[in-house]
VMD Tcl script that builds the backbone (N, CA, C; Angstrom):
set m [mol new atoms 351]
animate dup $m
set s [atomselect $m all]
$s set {name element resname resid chain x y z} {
  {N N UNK 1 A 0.836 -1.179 0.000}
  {CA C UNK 1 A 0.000 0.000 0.000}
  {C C UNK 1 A 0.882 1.244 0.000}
  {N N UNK 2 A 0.693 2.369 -0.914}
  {CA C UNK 2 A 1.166 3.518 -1.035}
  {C C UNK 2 A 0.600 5.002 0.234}
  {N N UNK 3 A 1.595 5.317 0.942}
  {CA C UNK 3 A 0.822 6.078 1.715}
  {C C UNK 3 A 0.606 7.413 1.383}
  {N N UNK 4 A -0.440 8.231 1.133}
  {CA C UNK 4 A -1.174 8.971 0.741}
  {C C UNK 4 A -0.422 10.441 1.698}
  {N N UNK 5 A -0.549 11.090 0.917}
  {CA C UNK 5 A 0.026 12.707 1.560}
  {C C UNK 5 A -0.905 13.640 1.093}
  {N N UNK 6 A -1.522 14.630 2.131}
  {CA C UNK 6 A -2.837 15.232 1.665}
  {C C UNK 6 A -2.067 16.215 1.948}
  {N N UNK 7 A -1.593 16.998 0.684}
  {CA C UNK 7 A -1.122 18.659 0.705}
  {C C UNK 7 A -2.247 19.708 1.198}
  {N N UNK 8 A -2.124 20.456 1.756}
  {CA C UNK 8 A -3.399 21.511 1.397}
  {C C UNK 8 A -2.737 22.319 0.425}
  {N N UNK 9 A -4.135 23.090 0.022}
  {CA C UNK 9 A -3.655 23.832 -0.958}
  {C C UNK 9 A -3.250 25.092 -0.823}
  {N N UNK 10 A -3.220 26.225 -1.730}
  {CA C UNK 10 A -2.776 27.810 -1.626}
  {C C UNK 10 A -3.782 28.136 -0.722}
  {N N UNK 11 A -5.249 28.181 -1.246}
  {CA C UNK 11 A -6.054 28.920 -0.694}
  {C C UNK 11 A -6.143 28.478 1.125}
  {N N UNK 12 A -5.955 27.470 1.442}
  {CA C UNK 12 A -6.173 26.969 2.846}
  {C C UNK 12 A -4.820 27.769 3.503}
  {N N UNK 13 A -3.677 27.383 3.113}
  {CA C UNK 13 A -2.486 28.352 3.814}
  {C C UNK 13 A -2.693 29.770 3.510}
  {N N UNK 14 A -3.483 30.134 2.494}
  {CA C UNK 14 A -3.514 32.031 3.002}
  {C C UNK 14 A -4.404 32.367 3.298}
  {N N UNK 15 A -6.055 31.377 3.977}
  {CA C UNK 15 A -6.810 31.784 4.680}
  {C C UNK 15 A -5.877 31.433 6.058}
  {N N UNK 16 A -5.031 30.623 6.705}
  {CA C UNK 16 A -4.610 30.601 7.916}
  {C C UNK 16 A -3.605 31.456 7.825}
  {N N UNK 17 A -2.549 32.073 7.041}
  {CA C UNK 17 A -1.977 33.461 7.194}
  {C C UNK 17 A -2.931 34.815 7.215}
  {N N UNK 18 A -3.977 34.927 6.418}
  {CA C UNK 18 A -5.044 35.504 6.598}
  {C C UNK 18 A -5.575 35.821 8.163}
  {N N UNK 19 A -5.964 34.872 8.760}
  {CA C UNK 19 A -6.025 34.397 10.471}
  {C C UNK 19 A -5.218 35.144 11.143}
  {N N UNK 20 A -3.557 34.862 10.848}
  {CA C UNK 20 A -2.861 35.676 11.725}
  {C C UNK 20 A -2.797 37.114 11.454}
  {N N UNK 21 A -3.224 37.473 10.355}
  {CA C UNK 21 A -2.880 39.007 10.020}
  {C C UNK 21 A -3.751 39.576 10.871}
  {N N UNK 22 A -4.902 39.110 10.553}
  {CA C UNK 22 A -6.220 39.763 10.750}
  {C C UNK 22 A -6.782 40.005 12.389}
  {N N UNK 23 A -5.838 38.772 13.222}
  {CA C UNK 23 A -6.121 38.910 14.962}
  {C C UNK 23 A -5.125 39.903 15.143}
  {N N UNK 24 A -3.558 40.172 14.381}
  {CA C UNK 24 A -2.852 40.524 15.078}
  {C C UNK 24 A -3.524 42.567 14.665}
  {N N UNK 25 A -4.128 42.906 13.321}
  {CA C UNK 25 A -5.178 43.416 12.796}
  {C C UNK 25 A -6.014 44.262 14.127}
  {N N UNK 26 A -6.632 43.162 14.307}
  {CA C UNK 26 A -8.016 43.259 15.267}
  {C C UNK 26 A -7.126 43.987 16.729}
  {N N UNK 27 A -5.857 43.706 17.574}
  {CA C UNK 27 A -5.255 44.151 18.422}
  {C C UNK 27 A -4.771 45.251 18.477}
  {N N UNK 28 A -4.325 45.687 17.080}
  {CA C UNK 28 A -3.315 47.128 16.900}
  {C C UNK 28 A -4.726 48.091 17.017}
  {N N UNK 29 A -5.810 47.885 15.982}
  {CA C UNK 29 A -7.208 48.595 15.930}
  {C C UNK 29 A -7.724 48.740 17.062}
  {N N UNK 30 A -7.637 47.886 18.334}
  {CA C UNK 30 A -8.040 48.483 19.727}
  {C C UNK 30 A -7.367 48.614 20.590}
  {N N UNK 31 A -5.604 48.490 20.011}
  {CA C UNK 31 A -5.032 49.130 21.073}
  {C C UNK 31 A -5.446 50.583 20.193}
  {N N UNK 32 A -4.912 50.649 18.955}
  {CA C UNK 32 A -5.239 52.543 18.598}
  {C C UNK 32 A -6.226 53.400 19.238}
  {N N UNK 33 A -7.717 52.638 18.840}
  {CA C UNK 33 A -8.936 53.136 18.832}
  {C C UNK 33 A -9.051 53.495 20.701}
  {N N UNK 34 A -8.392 52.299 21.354}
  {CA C UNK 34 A -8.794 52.634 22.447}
  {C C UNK 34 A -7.897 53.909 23.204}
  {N N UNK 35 A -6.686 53.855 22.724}
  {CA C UNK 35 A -5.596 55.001 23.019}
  {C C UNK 35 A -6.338 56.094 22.822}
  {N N UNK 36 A -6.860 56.261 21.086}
  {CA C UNK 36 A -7.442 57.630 21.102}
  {C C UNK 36 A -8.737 58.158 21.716}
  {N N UNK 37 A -9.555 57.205 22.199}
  {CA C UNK 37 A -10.576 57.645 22.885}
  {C C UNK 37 A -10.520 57.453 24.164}
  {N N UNK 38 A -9.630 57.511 24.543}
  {CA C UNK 38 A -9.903 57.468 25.670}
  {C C UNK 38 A -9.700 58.379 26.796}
  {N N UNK 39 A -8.865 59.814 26.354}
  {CA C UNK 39 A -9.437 60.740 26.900}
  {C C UNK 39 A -11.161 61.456 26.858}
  {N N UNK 40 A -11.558 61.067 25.830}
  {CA C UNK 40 A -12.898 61.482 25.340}
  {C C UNK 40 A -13.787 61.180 26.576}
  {N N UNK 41 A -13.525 60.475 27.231}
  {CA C UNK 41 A -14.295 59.314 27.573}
  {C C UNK 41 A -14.677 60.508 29.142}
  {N N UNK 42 A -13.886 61.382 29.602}
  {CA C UNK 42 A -13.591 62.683 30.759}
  {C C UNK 42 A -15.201 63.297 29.915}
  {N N UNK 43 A -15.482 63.605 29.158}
  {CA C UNK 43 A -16.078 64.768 28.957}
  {C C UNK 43 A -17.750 63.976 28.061}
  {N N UNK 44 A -17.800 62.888 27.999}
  {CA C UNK 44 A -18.723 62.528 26.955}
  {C C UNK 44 A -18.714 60.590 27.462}
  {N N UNK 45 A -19.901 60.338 28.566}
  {CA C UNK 45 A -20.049 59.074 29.269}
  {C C UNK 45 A -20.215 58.031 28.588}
  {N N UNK 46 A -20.634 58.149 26.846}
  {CA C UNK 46 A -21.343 57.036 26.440}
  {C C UNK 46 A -19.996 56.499 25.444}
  {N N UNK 47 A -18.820 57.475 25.952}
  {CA C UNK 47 A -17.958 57.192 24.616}
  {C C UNK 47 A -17.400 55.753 25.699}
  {N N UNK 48 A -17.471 55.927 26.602}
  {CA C UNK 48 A -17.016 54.328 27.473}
  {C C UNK 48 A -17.765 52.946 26.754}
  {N N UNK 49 A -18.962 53.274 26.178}
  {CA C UNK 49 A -19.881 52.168 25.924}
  {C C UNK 49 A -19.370 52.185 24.901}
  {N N UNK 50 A -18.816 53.135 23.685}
  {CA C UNK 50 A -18.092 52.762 22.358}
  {C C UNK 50 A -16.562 51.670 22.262}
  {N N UNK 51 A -16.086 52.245 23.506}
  {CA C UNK 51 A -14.801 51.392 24.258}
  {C C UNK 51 A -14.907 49.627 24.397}
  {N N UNK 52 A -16.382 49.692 25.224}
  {CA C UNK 52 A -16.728 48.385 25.540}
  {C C UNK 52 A -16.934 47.535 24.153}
  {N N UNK 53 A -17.533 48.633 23.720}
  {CA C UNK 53 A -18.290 47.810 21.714}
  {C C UNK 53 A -16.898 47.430 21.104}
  {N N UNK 54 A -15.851 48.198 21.343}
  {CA C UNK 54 A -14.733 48.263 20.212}
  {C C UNK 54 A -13.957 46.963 20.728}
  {N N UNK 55 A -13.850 46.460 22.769}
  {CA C UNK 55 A -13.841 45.224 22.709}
  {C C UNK 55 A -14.238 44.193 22.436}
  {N N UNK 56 A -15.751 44.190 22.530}
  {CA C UNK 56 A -16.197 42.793 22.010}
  {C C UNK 56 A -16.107 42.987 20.532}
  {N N UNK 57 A -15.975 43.246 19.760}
  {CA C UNK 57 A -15.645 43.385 18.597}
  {C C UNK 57 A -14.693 42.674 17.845}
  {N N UNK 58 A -13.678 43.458 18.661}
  {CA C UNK 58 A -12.209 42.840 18.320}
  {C C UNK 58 A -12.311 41.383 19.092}
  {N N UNK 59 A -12.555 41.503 20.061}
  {CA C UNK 59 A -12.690 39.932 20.745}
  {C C UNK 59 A -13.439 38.689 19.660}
  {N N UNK 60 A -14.479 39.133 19.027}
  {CA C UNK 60 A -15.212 38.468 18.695}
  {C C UNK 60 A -14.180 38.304 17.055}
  {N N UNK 61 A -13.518 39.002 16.472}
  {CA C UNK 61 A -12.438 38.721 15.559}
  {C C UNK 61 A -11.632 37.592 15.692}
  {N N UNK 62 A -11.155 37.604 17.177}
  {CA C UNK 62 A -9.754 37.401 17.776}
  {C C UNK 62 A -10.467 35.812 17.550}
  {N N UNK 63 A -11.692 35.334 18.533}
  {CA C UNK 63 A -12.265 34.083 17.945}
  {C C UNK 63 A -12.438 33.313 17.628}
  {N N UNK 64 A -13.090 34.014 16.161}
  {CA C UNK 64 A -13.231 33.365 14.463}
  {C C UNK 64 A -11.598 32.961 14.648}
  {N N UNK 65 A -10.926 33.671 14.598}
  {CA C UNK 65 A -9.523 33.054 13.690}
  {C C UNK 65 A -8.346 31.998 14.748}
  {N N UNK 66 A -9.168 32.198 16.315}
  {CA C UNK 66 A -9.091 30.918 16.944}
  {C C UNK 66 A -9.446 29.422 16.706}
  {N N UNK 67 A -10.800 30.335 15.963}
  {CA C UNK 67 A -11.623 28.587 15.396}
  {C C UNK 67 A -10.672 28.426 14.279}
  {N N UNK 68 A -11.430 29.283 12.964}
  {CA C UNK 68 A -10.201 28.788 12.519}
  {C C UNK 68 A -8.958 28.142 12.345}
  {N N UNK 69 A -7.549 28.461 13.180}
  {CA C UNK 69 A -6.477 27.957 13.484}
  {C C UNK 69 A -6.842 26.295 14.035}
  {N N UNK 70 A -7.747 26.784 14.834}
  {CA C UNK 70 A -8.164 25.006 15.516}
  {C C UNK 70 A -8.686 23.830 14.764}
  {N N UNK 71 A -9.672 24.491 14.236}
  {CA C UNK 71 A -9.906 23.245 12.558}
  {C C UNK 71 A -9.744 22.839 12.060}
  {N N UNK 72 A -8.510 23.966 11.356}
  {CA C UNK 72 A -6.882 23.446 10.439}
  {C C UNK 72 A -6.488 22.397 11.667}
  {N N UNK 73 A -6.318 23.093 12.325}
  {CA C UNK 73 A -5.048 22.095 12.972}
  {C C UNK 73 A -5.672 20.611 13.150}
  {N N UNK 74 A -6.851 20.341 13.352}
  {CA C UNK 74 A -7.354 19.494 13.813}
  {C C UNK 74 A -7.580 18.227 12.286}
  {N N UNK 75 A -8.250 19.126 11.502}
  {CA C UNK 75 A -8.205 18.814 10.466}
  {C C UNK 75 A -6.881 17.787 9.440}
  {N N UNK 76 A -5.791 18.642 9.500}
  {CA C UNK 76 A -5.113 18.303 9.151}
  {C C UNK 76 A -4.241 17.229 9.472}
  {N N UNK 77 A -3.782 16.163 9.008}
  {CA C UNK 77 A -3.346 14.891 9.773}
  {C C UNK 77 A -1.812 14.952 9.549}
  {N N UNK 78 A -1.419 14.504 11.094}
  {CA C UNK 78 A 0.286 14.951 11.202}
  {C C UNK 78 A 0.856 13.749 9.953}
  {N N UNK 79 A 1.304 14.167 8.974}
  {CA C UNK 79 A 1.624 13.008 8.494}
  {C C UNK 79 A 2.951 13.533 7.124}
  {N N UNK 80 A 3.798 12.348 7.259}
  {CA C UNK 80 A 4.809 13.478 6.349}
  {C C UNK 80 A 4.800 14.118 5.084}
  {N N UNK 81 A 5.370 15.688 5.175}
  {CA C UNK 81 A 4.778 16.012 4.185}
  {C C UNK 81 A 4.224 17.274 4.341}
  {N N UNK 82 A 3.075 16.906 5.488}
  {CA C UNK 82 A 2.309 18.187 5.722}
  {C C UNK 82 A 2.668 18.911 7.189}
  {N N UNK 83 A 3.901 18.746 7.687}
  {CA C UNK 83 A 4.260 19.288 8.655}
  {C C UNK 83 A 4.471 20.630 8.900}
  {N N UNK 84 A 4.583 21.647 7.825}
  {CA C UNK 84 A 4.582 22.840 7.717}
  {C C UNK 84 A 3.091 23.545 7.715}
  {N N UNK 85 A 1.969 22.886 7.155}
  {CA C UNK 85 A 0.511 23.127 7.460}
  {C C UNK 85 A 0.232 23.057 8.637}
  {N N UNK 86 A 0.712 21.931 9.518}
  {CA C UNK 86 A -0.302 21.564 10.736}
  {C C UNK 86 A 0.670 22.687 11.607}
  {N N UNK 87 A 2.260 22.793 11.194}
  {CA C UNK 87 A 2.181 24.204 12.342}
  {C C UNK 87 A 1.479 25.425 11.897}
  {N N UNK 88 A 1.477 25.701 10.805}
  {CA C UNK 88 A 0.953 26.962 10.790}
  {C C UNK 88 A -0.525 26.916 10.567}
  {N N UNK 89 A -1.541 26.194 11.444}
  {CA C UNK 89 A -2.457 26.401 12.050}
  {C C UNK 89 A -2.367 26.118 13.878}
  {N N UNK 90 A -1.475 25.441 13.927}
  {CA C UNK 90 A -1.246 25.739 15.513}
  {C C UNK 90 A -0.892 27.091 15.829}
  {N N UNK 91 A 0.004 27.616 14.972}
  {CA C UNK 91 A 0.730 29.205 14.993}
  {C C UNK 91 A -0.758 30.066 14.957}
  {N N UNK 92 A -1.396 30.006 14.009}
  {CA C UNK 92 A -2.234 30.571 13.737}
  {C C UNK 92 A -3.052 30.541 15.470}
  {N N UNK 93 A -3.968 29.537 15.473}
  {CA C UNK 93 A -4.552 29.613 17.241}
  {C C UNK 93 A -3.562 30.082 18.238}
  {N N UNK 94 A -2.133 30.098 18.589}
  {CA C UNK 94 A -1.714 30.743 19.641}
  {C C UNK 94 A -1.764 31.444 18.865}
  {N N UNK 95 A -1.791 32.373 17.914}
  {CA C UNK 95 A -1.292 33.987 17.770}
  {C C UNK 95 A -2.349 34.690 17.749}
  {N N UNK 96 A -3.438 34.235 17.687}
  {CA C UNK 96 A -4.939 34.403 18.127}
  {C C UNK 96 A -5.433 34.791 19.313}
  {N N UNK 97 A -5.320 33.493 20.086}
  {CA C UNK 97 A -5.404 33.289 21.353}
  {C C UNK 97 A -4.324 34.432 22.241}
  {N N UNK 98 A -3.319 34.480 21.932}
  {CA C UNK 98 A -2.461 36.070 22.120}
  {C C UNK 98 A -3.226 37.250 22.208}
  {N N UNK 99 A -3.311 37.463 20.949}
  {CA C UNK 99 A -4.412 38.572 20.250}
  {C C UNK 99 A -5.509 39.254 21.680}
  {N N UNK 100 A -5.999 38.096 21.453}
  {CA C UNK 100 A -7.660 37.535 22.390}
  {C C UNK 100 A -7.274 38.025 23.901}
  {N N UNK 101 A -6.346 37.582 24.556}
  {CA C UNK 101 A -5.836 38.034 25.716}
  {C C UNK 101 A -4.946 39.216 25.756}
  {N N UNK 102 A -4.594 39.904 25.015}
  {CA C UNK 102 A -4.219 41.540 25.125}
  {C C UNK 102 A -5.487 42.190 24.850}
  {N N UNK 103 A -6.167 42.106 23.768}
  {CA C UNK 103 A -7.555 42.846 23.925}
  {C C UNK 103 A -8.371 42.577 25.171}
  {N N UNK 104 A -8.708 41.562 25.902}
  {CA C UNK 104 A -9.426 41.495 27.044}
  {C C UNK 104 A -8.384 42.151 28.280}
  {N N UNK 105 A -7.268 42.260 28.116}
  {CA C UNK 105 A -6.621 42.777 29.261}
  {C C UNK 105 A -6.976 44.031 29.187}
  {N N UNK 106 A -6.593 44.599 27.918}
  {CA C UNK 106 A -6.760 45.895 27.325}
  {C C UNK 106 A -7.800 46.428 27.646}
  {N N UNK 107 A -8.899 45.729 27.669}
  {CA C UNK 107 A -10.494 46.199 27.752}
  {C C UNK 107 A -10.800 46.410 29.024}
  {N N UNK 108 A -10.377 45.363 30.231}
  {CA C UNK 108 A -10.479 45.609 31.088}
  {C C UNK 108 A -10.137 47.323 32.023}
  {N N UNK 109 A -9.131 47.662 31.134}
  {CA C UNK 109 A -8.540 48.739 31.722}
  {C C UNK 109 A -9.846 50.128 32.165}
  {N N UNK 110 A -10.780 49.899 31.002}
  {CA C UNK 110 A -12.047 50.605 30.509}
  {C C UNK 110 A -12.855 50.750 32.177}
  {N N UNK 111 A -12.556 49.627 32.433}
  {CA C UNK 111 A -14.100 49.054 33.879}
  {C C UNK 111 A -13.270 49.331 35.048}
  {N N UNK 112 A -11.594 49.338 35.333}
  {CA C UNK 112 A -11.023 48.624 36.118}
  {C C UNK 112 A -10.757 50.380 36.660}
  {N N UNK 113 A -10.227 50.863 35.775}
  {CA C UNK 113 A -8.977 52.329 35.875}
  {C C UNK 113 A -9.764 53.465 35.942}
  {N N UNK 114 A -9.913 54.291 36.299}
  {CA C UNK 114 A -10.624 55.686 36.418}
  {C C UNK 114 A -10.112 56.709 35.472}
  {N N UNK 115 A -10.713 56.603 34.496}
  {CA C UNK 115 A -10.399 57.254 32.925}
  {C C UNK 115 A -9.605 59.135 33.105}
  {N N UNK 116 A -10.590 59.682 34.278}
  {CA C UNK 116 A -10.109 61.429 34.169}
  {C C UNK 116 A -9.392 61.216 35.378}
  {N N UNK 117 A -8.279 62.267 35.810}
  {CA C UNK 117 A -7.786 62.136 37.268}
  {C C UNK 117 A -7.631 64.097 37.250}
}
mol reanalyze $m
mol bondsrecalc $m
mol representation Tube
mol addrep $m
């Protein structure tokens, strides 16, 4: 019996580079967004609730491209050959899962820290 090697193709490796762009994407956009509003936040109460939106947001990005990464990875069978796929969907979920936990730290700061002093 001949043993079978299941390449993936282009499109599957640049939706999981896709994945990492797009969490690491989703982090820079609320560290920015949240940097710049967040003096706002002294003079105008509801811009806190835009803060909160701009986390689950990005959270809910961060996610998708957790699942993602996890599917691939799961999906894909360690087998020789395709050893460069199955890491870079493991890469993909930790760099996600990264992502996912600086934005929730990040967010926290919103509820935790007293915005005007």
């Amino acid at each position: 019996m001949s043993e079978q090697t299941h390449t993936p193709g282009r499109f599957a490796v640049f939706v999981l580079w896709s994945a990492v762009a797009i969490s690491i994407g989703a982090w820079m956009t609320h560290l920015s967004l949240s940097a710049a509003l967040v003096q706002q936040t002294c003079n105008h109460s509801n811009v806190r609730w835009t803060l909160h939106g701009l986390t689950v947001a990005t959270a809910l990005i961060c996610i998708a491209c957790i699942v993602i990464g996890v599917v691939q990875f799961r999906r894909s069978p360690a087998v020789p050959g395709n050893g460069s796929f199955h890491f870079l969907a493991g890469f993909t979920a930790v760099v996600a899962v990264t992502n996912l936990v600086l934005i929730l730290w990040e967010g926290s700061y919103v509820t935790f820290l007293p915005s005007c002093h």
